[in-house]
N, CA, C and O of each residue as an XYZ file, in Angstrom:
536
protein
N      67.071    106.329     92.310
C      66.657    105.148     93.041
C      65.176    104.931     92.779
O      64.476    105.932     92.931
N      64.615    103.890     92.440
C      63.580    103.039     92.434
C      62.855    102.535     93.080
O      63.131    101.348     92.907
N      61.993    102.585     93.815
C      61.623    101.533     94.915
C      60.091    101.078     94.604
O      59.228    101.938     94.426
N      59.956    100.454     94.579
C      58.432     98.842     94.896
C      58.193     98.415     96.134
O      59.098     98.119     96.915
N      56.918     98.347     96.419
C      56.600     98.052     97.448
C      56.904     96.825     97.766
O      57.269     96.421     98.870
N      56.723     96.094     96.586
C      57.308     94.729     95.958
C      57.674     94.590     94.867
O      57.873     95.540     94.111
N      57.918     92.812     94.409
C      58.544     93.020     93.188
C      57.039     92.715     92.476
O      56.838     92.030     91.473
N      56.438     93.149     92.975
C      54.844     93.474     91.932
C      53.915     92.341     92.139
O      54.340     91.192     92.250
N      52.788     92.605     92.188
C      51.553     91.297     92.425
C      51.275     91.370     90.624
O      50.084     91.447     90.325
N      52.087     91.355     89.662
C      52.289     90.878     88.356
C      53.053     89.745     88.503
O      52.782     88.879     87.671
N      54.089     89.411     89.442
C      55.371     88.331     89.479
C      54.164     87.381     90.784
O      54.279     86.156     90.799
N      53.429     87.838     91.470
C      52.873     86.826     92.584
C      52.062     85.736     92.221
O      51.736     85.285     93.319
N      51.720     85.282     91.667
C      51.302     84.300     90.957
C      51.381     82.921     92.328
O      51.050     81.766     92.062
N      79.871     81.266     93.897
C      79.689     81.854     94.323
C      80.186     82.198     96.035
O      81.176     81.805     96.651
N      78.931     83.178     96.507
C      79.286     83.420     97.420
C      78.675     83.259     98.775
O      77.466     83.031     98.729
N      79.288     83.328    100.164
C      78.591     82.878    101.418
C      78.457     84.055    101.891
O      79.402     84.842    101.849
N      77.144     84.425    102.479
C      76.685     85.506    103.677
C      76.399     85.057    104.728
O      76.297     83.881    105.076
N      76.206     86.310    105.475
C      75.654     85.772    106.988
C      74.984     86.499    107.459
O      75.353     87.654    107.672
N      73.297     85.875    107.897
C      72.095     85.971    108.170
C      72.174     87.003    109.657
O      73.170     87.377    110.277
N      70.999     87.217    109.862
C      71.037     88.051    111.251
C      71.261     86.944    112.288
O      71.227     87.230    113.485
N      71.476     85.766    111.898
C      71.719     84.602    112.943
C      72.746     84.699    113.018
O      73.113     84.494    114.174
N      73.490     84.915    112.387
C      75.137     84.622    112.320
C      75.658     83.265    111.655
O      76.751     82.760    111.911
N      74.599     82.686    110.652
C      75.037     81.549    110.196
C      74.995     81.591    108.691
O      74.117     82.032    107.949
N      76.417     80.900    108.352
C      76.373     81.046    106.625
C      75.334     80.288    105.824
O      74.748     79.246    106.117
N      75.231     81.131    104.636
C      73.708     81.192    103.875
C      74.117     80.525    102.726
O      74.850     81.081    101.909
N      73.598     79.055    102.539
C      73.959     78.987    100.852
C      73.493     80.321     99.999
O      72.798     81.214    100.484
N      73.969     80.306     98.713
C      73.039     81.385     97.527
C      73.173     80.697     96.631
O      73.944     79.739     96.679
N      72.300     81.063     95.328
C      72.046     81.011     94.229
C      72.127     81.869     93.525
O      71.449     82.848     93.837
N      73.013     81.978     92.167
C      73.447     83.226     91.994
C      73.605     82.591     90.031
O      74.463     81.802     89.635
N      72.480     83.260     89.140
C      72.361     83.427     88.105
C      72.686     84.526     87.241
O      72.020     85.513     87.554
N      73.549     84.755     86.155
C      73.613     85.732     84.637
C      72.100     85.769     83.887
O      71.537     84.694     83.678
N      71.770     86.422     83.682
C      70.616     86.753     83.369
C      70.478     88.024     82.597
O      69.752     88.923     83.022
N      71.424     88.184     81.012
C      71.510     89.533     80.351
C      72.459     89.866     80.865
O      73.446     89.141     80.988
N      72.362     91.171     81.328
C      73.515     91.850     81.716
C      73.494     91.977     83.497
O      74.250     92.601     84.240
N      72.238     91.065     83.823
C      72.402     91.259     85.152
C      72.676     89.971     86.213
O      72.045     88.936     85.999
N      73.502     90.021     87.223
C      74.254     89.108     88.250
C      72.967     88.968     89.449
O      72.751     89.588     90.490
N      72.220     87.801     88.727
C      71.354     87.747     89.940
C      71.390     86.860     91.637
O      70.983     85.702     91.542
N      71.710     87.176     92.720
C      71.540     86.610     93.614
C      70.335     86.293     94.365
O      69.443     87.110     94.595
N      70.341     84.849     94.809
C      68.988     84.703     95.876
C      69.513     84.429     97.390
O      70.739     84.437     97.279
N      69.193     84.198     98.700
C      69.383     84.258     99.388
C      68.100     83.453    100.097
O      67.216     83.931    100.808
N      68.285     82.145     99.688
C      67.102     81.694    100.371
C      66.604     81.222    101.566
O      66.357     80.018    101.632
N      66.455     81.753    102.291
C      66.165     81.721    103.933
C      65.504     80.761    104.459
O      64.885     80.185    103.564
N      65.338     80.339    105.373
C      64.779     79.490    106.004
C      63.114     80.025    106.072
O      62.196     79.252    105.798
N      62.919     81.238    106.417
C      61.611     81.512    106.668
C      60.721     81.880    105.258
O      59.623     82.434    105.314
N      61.384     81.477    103.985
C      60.400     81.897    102.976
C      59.710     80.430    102.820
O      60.156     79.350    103.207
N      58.571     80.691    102.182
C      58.114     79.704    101.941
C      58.137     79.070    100.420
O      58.743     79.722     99.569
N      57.544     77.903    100.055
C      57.953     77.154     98.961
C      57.319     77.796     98.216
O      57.405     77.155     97.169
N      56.486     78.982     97.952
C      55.665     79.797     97.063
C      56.697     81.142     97.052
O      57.049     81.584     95.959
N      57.156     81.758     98.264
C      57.774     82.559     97.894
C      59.594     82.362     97.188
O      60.184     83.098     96.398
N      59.892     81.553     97.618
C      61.307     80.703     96.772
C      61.046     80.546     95.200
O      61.966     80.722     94.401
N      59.816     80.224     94.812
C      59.655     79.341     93.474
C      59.547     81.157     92.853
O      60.086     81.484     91.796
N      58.867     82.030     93.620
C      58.575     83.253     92.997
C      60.339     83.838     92.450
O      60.829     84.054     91.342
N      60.974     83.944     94.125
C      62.491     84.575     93.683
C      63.504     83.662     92.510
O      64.448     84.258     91.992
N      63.288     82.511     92.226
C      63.721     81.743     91.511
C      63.672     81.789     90.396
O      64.559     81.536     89.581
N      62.291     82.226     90.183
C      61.702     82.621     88.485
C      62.745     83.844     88.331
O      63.707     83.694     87.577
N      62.593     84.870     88.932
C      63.514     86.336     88.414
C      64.761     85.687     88.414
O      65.310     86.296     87.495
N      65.720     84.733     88.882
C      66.957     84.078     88.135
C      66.703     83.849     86.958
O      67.461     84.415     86.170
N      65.875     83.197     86.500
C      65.817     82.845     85.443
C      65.299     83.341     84.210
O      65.944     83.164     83.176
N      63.928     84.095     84.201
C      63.168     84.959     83.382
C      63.646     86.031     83.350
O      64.145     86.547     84.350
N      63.586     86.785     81.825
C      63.693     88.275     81.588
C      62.687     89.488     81.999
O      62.857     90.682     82.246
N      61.231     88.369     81.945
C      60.579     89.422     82.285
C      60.066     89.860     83.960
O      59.364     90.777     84.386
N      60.680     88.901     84.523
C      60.236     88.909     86.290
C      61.372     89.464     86.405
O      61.037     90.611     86.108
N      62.353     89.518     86.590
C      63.440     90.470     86.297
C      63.026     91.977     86.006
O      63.669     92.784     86.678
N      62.333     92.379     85.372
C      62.086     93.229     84.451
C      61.256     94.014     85.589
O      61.472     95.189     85.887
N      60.289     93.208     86.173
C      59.691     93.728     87.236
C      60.281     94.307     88.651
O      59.958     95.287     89.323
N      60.864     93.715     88.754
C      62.170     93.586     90.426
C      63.009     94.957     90.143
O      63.127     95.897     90.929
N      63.622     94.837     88.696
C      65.018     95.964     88.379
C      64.108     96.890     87.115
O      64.416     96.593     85.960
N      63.289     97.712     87.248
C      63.067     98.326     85.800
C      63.987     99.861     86.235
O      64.158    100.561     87.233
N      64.377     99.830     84.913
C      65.826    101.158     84.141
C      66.563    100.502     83.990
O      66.496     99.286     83.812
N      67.661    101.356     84.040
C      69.243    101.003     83.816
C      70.071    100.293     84.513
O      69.656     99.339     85.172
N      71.518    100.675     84.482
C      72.367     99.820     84.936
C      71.988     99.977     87.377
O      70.978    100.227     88.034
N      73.127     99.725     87.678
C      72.358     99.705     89.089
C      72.677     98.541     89.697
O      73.359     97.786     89.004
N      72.352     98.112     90.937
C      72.009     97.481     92.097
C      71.009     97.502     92.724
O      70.714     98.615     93.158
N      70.120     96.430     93.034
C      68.841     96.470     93.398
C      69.027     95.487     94.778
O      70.097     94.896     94.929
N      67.997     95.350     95.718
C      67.759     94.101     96.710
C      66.534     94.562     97.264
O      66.057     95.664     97.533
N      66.108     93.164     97.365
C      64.804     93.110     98.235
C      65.031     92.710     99.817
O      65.818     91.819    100.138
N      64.415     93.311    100.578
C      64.574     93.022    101.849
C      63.240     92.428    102.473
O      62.228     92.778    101.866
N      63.068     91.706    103.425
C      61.487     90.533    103.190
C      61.612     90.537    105.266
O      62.551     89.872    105.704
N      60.913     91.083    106.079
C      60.482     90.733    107.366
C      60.227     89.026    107.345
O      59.417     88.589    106.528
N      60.905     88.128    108.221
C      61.193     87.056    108.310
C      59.494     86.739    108.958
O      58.923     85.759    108.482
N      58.786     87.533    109.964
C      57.757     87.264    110.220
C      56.233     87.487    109.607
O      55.105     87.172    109.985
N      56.923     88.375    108.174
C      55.983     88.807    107.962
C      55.928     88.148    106.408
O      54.875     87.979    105.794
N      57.349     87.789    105.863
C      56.997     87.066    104.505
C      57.147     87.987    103.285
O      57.430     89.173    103.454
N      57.002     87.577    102.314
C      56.894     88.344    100.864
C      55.498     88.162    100.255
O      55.130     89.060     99.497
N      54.808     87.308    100.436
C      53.915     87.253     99.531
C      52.734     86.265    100.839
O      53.080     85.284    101.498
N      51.517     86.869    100.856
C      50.650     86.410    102.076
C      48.999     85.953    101.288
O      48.270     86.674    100.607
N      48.858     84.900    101.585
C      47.353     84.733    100.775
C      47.756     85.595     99.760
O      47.716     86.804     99.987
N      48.219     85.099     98.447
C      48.233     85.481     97.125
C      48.446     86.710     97.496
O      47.362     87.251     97.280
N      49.176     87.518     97.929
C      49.180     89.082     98.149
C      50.511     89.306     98.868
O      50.922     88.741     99.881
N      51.458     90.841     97.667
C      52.675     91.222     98.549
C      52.187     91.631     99.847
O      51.155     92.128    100.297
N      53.520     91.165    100.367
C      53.378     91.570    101.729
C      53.954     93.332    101.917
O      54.990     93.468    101.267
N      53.603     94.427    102.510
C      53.863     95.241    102.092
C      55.016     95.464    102.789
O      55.551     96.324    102.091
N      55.761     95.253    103.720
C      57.104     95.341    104.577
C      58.474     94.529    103.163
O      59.686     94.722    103.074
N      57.556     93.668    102.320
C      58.721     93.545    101.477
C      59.299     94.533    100.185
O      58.980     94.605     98.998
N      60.127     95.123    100.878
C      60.492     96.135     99.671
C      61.670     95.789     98.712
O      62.526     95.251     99.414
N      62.133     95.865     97.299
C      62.597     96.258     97.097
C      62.787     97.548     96.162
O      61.873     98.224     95.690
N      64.451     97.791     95.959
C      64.599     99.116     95.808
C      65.549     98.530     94.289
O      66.102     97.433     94.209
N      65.529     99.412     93.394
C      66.847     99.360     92.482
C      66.990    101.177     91.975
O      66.355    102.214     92.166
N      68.159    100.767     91.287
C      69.325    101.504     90.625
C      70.028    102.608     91.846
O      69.985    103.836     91.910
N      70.576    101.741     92.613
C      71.291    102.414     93.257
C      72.631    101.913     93.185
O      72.830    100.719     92.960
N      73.729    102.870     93.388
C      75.172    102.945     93.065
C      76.028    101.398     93.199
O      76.705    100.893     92.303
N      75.816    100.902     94.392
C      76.728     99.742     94.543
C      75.799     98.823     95.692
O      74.993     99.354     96.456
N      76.004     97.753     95.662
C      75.732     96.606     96.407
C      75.246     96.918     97.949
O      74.127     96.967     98.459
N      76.438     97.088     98.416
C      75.981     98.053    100.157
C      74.929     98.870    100.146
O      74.063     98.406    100.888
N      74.574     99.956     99.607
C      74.033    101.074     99.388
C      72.464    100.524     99.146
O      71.524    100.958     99.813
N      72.281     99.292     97.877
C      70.904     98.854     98.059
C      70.659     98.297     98.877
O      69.688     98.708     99.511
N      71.325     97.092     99.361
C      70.957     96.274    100.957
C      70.591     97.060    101.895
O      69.566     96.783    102.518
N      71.277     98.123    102.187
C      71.307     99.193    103.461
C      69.729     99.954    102.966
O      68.667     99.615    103.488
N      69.787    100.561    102.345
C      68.372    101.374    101.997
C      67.465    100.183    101.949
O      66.884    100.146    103.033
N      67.034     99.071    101.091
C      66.072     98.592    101.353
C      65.781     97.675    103.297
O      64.722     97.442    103.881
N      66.649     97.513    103.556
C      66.788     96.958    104.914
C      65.943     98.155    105.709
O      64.875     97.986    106.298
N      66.861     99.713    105.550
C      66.239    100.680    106.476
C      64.782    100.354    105.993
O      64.215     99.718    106.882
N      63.878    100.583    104.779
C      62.642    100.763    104.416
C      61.984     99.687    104.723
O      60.795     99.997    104.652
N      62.117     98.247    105.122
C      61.891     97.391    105.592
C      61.692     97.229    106.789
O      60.662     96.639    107.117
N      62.401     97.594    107.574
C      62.558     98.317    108.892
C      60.820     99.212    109.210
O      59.674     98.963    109.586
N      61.581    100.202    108.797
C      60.244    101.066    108.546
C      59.017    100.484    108.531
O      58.487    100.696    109.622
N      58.336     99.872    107.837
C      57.351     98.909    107.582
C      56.910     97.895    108.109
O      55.691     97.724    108.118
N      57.723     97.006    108.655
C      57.532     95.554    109.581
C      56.974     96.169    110.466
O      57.170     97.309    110.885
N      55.829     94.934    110.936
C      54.718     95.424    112.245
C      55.668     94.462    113.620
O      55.314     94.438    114.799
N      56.592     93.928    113.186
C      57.121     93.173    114.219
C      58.194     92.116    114.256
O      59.193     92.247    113.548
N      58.124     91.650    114.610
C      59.480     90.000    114.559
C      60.465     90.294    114.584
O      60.861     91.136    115.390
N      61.359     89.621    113.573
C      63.013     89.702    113.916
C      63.309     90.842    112.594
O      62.378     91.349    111.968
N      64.250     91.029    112.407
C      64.887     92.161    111.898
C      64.684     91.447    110.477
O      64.625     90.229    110.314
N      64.575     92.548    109.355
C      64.428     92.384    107.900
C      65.887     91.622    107.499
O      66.996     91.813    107.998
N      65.551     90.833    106.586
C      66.752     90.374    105.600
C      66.617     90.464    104.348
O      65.524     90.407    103.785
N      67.878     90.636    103.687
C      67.883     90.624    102.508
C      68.250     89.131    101.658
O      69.276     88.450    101.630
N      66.608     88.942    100.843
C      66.697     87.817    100.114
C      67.066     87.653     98.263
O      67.123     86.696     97.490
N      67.231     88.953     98.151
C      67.689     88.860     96.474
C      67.897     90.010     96.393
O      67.148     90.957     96.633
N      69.462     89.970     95.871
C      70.200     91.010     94.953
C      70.408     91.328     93.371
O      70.383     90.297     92.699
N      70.558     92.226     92.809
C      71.355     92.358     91.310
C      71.477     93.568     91.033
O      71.050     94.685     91.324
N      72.355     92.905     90.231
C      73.900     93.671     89.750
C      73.535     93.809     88.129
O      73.798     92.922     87.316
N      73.029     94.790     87.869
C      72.950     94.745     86.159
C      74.117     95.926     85.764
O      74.340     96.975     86.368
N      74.599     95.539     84.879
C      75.618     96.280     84.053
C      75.272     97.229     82.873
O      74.067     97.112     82.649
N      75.592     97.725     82.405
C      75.493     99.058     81.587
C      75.762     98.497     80.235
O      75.778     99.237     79.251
């Protein structure tokens, strides 16, 4: 397992879920190589941090940053009060984690480490997943 505090102040510049609200989440969900990228775009990110998770759909190399190794499951988990990215700067409660075994397993670990970290607000969510293949 992998973990970032973020997906790097180098990058700072389907299917339905359901939020800690209990309300279904559009996604966005890009192929990208060998990896199945999901976004999860929340209400509380802002139009700087969206345009950021958007780029890793699309680019190899912001990607590259988020998931570095092998095959795996990665997700970032982002404190709704606290954001991903603050005055040009990760926020440090946003973690993600990769190459871990399956889907559950990264959500759950980066959520706990998110947890961990948040100085406050509502409970961490997870705003981007992937699925890279071998």
């Amino acid at each position: 397992m992998k973990r970032f505090a973020m997906i790097g102040a180098a990058l700072a510049l389907a299917l339905g879920t359901v939020s800690a609200s209990g309300q279904a989440d559009a996604v966005e969900t890009a192929e990208l190589g060998k990896s199945t990228v999901t976004l999860h775009p929340r209400d509380f990110l802002t139009a700087e941090e969206l345009a950021l998770l958007r780029l890793v759909l699309v680019n190899d190399q912001a990607l590259a940053v988020f998931v570095q190794g092998g095959a795996g499951h990665a997700a970032l988990a982002v404190a709704p009060a606290e954001g991903l990215i603050r005055a040009g700067k990760p926020v440090a409660s946003a973690v993600a984690l990769s190459e871990l075994p399956d889907a559950d397993t990264a959500a759950a670990e980066a959520l706990k480490a998110c947890e961990a970290a948040r100085s406050g607000g509502a409970a961490c969510e997870i705003v981007l997943e992937v699925e890279t293949r071998p």
